[in-house]
C-alpha positions in Angstrom: 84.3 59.3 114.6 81.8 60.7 117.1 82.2 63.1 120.4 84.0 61.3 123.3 81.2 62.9 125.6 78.0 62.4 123.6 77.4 60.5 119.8 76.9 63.0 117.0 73.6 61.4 116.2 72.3 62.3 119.6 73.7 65.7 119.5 73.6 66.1 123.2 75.4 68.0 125.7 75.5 66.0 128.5 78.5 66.8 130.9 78.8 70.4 129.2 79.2 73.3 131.5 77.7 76.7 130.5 80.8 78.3 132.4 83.2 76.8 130.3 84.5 78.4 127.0 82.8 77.6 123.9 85.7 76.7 122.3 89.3 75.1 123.4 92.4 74.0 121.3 95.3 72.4 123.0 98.5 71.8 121.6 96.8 71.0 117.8 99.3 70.4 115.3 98.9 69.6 111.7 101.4 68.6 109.0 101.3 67.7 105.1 103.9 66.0 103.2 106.9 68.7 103.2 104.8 71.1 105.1 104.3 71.9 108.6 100.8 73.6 108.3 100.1 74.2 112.4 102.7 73.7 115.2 101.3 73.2 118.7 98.1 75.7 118.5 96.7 76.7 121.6 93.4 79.4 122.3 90.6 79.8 123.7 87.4 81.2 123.0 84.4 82.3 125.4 80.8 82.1 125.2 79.5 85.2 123.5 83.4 86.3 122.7 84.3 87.5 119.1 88.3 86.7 118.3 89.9 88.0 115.5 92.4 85.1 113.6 94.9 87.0 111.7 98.3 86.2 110.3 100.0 86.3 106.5 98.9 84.3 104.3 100.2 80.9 104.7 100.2 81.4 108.5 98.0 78.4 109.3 94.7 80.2 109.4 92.5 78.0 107.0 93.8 74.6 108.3 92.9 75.9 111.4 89.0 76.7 110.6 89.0 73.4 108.6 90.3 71.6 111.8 87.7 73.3 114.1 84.5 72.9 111.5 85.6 69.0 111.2 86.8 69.0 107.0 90.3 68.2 108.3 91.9 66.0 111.3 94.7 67.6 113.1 98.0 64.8 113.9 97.8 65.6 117.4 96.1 67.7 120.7 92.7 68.4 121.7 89.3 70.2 120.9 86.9 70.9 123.4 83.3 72.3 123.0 81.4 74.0 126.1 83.8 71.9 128.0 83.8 68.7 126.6 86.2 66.7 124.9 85.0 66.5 121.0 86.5 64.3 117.5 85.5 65.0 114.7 85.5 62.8 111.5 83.4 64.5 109.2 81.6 68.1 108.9 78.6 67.0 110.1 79.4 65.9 113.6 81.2 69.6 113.6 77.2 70.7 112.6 75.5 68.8 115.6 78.0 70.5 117.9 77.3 73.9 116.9 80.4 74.5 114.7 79.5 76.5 111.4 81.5 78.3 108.9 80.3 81.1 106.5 83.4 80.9 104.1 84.3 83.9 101.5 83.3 81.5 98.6 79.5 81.2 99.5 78.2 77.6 100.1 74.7 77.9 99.0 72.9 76.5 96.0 71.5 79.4 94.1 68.6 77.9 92.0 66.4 76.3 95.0 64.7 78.8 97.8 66.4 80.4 100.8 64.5 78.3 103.3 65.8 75.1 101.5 69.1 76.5 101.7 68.9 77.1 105.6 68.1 73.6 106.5 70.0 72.3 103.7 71.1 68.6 105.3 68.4 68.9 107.9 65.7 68.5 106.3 65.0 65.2 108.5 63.4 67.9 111.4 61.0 68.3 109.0 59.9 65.1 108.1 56.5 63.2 109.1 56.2 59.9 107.5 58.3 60.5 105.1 56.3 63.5 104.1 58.3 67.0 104.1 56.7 69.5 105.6 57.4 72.4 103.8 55.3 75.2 105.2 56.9 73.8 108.6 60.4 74.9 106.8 58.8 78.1 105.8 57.6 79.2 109.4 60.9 78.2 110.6 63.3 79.4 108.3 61.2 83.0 108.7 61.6 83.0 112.2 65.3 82.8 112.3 65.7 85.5 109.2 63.4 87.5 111.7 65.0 87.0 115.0 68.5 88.2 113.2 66.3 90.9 111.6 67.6 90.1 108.1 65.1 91.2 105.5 64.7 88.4 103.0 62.1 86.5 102.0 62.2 82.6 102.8 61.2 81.5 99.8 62.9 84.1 97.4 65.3 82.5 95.0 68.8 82.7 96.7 70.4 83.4 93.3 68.0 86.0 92.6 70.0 87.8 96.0 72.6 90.2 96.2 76.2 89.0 97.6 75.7 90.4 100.8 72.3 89.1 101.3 73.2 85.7 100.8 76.3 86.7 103.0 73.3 86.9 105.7 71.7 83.9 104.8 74.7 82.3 105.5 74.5 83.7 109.1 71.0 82.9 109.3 71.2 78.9 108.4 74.3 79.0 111.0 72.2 80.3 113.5 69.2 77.8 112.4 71.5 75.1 113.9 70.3 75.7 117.4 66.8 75.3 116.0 67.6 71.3 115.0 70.4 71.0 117.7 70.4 72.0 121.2 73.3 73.6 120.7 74.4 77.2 120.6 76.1 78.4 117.8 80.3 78.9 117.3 80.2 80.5 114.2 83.2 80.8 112.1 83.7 83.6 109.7 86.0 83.4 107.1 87.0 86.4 105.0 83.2 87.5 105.2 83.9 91.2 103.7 86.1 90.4 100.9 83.7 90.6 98.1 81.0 93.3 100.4 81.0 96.7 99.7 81.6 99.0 102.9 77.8 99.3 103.3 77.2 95.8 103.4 80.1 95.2 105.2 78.7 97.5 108.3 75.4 95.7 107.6 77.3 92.4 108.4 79.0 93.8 111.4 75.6 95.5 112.7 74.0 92.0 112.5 76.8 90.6 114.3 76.9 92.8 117.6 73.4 92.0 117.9 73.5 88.0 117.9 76.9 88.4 120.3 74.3 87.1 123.0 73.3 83.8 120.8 76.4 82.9 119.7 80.6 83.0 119.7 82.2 84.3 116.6 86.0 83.6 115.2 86.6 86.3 112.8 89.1 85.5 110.1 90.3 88.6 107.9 92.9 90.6 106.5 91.2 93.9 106.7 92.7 94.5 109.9 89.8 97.5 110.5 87.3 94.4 110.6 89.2 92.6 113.3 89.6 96.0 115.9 86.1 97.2 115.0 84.5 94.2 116.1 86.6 92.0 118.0 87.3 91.3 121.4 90.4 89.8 121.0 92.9 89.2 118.9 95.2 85.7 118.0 98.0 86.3 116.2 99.4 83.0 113.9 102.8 83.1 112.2 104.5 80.1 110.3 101.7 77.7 111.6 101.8 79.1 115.2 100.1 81.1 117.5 102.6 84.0 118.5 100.1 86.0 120.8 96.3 86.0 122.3 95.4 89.2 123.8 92.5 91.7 124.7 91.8 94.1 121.1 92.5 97.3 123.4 95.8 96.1 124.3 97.3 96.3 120.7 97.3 98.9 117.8 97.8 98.1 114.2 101.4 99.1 113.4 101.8 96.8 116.8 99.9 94.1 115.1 101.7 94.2 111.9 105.3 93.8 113.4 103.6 90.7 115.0 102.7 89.2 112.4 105.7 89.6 110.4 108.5 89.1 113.1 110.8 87.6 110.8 114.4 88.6 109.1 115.2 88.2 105.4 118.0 86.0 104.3 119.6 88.4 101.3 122.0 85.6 100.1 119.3 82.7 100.2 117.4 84.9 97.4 120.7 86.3 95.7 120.3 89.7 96.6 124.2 90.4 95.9 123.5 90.3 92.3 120.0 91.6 91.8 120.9 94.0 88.9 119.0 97.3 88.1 116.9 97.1 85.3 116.8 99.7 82.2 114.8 102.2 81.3 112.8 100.2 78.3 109.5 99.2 79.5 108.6 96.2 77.7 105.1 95.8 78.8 102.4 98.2 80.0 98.8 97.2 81.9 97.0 100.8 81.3 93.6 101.0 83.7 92.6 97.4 84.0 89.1 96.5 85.1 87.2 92.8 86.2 84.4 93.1 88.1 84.9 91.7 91.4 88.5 91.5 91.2 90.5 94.9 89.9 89.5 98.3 89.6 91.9 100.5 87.1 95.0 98.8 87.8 98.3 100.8 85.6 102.0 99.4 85.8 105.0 99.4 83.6 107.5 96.1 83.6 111.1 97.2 82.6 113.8 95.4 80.6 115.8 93.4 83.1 113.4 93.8 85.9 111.2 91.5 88.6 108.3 93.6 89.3 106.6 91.7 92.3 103.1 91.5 92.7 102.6 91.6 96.8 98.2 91.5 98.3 95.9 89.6 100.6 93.8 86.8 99.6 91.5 88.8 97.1 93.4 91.2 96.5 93.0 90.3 93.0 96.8 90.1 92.3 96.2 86.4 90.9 93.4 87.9 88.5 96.4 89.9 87.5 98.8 88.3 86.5 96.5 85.7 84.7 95.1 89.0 82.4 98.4 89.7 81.9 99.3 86.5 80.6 95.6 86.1 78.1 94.4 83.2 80.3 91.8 85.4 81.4 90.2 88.5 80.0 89.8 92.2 81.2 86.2 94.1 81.7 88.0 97.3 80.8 91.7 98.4 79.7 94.4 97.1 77.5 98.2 95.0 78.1 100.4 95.9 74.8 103.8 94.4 75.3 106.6 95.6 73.3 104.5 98.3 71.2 101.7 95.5 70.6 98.4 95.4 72.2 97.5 92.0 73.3 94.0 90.2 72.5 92.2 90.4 76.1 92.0 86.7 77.2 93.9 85.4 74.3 97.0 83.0 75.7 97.8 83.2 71.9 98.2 86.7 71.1 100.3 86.8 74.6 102.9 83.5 73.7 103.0 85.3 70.3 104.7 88.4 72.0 107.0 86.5 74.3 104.8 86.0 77.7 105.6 83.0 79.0 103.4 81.9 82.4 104.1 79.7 85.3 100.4 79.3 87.1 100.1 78.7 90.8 98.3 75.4 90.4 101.4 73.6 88.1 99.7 70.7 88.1 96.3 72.0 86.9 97.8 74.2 84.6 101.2 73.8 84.4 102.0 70.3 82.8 100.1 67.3 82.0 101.6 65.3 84.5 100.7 61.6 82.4 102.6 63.0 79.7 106.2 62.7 79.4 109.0 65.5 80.1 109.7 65.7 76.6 106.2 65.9 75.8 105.6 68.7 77.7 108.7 71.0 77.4 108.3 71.1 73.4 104.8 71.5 73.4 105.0 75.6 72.9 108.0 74.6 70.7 106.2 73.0 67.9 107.4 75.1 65.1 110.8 75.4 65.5 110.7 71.3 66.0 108.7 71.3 62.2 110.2 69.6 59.2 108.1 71.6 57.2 106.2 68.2 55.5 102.7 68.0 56.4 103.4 69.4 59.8 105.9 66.2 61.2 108.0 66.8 64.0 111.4 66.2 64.0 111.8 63.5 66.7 115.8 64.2 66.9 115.5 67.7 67.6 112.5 67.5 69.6 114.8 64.6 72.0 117.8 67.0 71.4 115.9 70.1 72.5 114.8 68.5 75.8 117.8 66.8 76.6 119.3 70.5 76.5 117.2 72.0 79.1 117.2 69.1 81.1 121.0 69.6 81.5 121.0 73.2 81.4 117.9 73.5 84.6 119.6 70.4 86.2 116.2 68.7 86.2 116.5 65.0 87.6 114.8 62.5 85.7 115.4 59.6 84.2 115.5 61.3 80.6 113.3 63.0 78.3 110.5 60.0 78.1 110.1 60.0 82.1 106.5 61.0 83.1 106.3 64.4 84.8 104.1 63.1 87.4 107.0 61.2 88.6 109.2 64.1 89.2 109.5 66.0 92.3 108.0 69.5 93.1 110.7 71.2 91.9 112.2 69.4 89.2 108.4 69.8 87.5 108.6 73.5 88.3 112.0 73.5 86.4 110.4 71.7 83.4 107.3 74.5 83.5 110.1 76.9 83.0 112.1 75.2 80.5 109.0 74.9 78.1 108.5 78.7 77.7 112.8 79.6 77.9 113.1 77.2 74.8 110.5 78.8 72.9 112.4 82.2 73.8 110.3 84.0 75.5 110.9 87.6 76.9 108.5 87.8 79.8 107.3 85.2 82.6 104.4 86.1 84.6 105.4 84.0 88.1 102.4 83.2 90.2 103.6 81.2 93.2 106.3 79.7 91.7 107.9 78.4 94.8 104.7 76.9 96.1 105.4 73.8 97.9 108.8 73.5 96.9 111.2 73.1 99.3 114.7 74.9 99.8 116.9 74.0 97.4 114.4 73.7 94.9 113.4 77.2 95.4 117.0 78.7 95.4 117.6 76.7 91.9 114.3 78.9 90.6 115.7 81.9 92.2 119.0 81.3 90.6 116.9 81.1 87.1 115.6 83.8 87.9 118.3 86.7 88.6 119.6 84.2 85.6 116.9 85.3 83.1 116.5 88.8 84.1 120.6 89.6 83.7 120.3 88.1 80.1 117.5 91.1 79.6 114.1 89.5 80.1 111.8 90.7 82.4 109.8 89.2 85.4 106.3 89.8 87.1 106.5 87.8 89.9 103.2 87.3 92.3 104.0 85.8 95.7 102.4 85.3 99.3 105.6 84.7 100.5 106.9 88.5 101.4 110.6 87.6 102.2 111.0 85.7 98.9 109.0 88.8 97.2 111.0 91.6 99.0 114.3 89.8 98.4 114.0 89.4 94.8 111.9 92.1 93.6 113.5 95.3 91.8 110.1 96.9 93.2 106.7 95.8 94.3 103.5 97.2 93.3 101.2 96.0 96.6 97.2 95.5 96.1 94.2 96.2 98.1 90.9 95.7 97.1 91.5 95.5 93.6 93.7 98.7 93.4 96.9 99.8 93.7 97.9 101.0 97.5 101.4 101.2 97.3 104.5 100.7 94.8 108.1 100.3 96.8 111.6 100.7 94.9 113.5 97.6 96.5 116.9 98.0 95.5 119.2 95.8 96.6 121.0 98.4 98.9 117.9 99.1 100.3 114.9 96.7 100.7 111.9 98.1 102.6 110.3 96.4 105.8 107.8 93.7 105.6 105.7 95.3 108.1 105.5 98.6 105.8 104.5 96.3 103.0 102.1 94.3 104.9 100.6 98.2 106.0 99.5 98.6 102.3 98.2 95.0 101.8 96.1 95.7 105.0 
């Protein structure tokens, strides 16, 4: 699918005003089976404008960029570039219209030079019977690292760069667009500090309020500091909406936190009423954990009885967490002992040997082996206790009996213990990744996400398990982007920022703390 006002392969702008904006939505709406990802998004951006896109995660915010850079079609309303009316079917045609993205998980291909990397797909430019010209990509490719007054070589090795220098090559080949296309530049800018250090960072930003006059900029970020320091504007997106556009100067950032949050917590959806308080046996203890890139000397205690929640930004590394916590990956620096024993670093072994039980984000990935059957998956931790002690054979009544009794005890629907688990719904094969590790009797389940595209009364069945689990004295880290559902059913939350720890709240039942303080410390 091409422009309506020019072909992509042309790449013109006929019938483009220089007045207009450089970028319009109308009305764009986006939805996914189960989910409503954007609702009605409206907002404008002017030539030469930076806007700052903020909102929780979940808000809409990536579906958005992937709209606008052409990776995904929106159901319904309208884009329009410089003026003109634009559809986009594929990346590319985004490309031709001036649409780039520098993403926080860099693009580029770090084994071939930068200048390859800067005209990477465009290497037709520089073609002369079917000859490349590759001092011609040199020349070029020096000129725009010059112009933006970024000091790399062309033809260094990009993998041979820093993080933030190839940060700045992925400004440069965004900038290089105009050199193919005679276009100017809408550049979008996704998370482009989360893995820069604060020099780099003001390197980045530098950069930026110098190529203001070359180019329009959406900003998207969580480190609300970014947005006021260098936007002009700010659009606000909550639940898949937008909720607000305005001038930076007219908002301040306890202002912008209450916007993004606006929202009440339901205390009986996540059973708040009989959220119990835990004891005062810790039965695991993270002591000063370290991964490069991800946490820097993170310390916590999990009680007997409790649900610790886990609350951070994108990148905040509280994934990288809970997956050290649980062995599936492994620490630079620090130790995890649960009850008195230290834990192998990266060993899922030495963790399931201990009682950690863990319910990944990506179920499917990770979770089950959807081809395989329920019964196949639930007693696959459960091996031994299914043994009839001959030449390692498994007891196929008990194995059948066991899984027919978590089936009825979880309420999973299925057809019986031989259904596949790809066949189940959202829920019923988050129930069955839960009833693997509660039948092998397990003391502590690290939660990432686990009411990720579930929908309502699947997720009060696993909130139900949960205040179930932890009054019958096991013990709960729970990591969540949803902040109601982590606020409502955490005893306390330990918030990250950066890799570190910024905050811990008690949240008692009697006395929950506010979203917008808790979104403070993630911010």
């Amino acid at each position: 699918m091409t422009t309506s006002t020019a072909t992509a392969d042309e790449g013109s702008t006929d019938g483009r005003s220089p007045a207009a904006p450089a970028l319009e939505l109308r009305g764009v709406s986006k939805s996914y089976p189960g989910v409503r990802a954007l609702s009605d998004v409206s907002f404008t951006l002017q030539r030469h404008q930076m806007i700052g896109l903020v909102g929780e995660n979940g808000a809409g915010k990536s579906t958005l960029l992937s709209i606008v850079n052409g990776t995904v079609r929106p159901d319904s309303g309208s884009i329009r570039i410089n003026g003109a009316d634009v559809r986009f079917g594929h990346p590319t045609e985004a490309s031709r219209n001036g649409i780039a993205t520098v993403f926080q998980e860099q693009g580029l291909i770090p084994n071939i030079p930068v200048f390859e990397n800067i005209f990477l797909g465009r290497e037709k430019r520089f073609a002369v019977g079917g000859w490349l010209l590759r001092k011609a990509m040199i020349d070029e490719a020096k000129q725009v690292l010059d112009e933006l007054q970024i000091d790399v070589s062309p033809t260094s090795l990009t993998g041979s760069l820093t993080f933030g220098q190839r940060q700045l090559v992925e400004i440069a080949k965004a900038f290089a667009l105009k050199r193919v296309y005679p276009v100017e530049p809408i550049i979008l800018l996704d998370e482009p500090t989360s893995a820069l250090s604060d020099l780099e960072a003001e390197k980045l930003f530098e950069g930026i309020r110098r190529w203001r006059s070359q180019a329009s900029f959406v900003l998207v970020s969580h480190r609300l500091a970014d947005v006021f320091a260098t936007c002009d504007e700010v659009v606000a997106l909550k639940d898949g909406e937008v909720i607000d556009q305005r001038p930076i100067d007219s908002i301040d950032e306890p202002a912008l936190h209450e916007l993004i949050v606006g929202r009440q917590r339901n205390e009986e959806y996540y059973r708040e009423a009989i959220q119990r308080n835990p004891s005062d046996t810790v039965v695991l203890h993270a002591e000063n954990i370290m991964r490069e890139g991800h946490l820097e000397g993170v310390s916590l205690d999990l009680h007997e009885g409790e649900i610790l929640g886990i609350a951070g930004v994108l990148g905040s590394g509280k994934s990288s967490l809970a997956r050290i916590i649980a062995g599936a990956d492994s620490q630079d620096e620090g130790r995890v002992d649960a009850f008195g024993t230290v834990l192998d670093a990266g060993s899922r072994q030495s963790a399931i040997r201990q009682g950690i039980g863990y319910v990944p984000a990506e179920r499917h990935a990770e979770g089950i082996i959807g081809t395989a059957s329920v019964e196949w998956n639930l007693t696959l931790p459960n091996l031994k206790q299914l043994g009839l002690g001959l030449l390692g054979l498994i007891s196929q009544s008990k194995s059948r009996r066991l899984t027919t009794e978590w089936i009825d005890r979880l309420k999973v629907r299925a057809s019986g213990p031989a259904a596949s688990c790809r066949t189940l719904s959202g829920g019923n094969q988050q129930k069955i990744v839960f009833a693997k590790w509660l039948a092998s009797g397990v003391r502590i389940l690290v939660l990432d996400d686990p009411g990720r595209g579930l929908d309502v009364g699947a997720k009060e069945d696993i909130y139900g398990l949960m205040r179930e689990i932890t009054a019958n004295g096991g013990a709960i880290m729970l990591v969540s982007d949803n902040l109601p559902e982590l606020i409502g059913l955490s005893n306390r939350i330990l918030v990250l920022r950066q890799g570190k720890v910024s905050a811990i709240f008690d949240a008692p039942k009697e006395d929950k703390p506010r979203e917008v303080d808790v979104v403070a410390a993630m911010l």
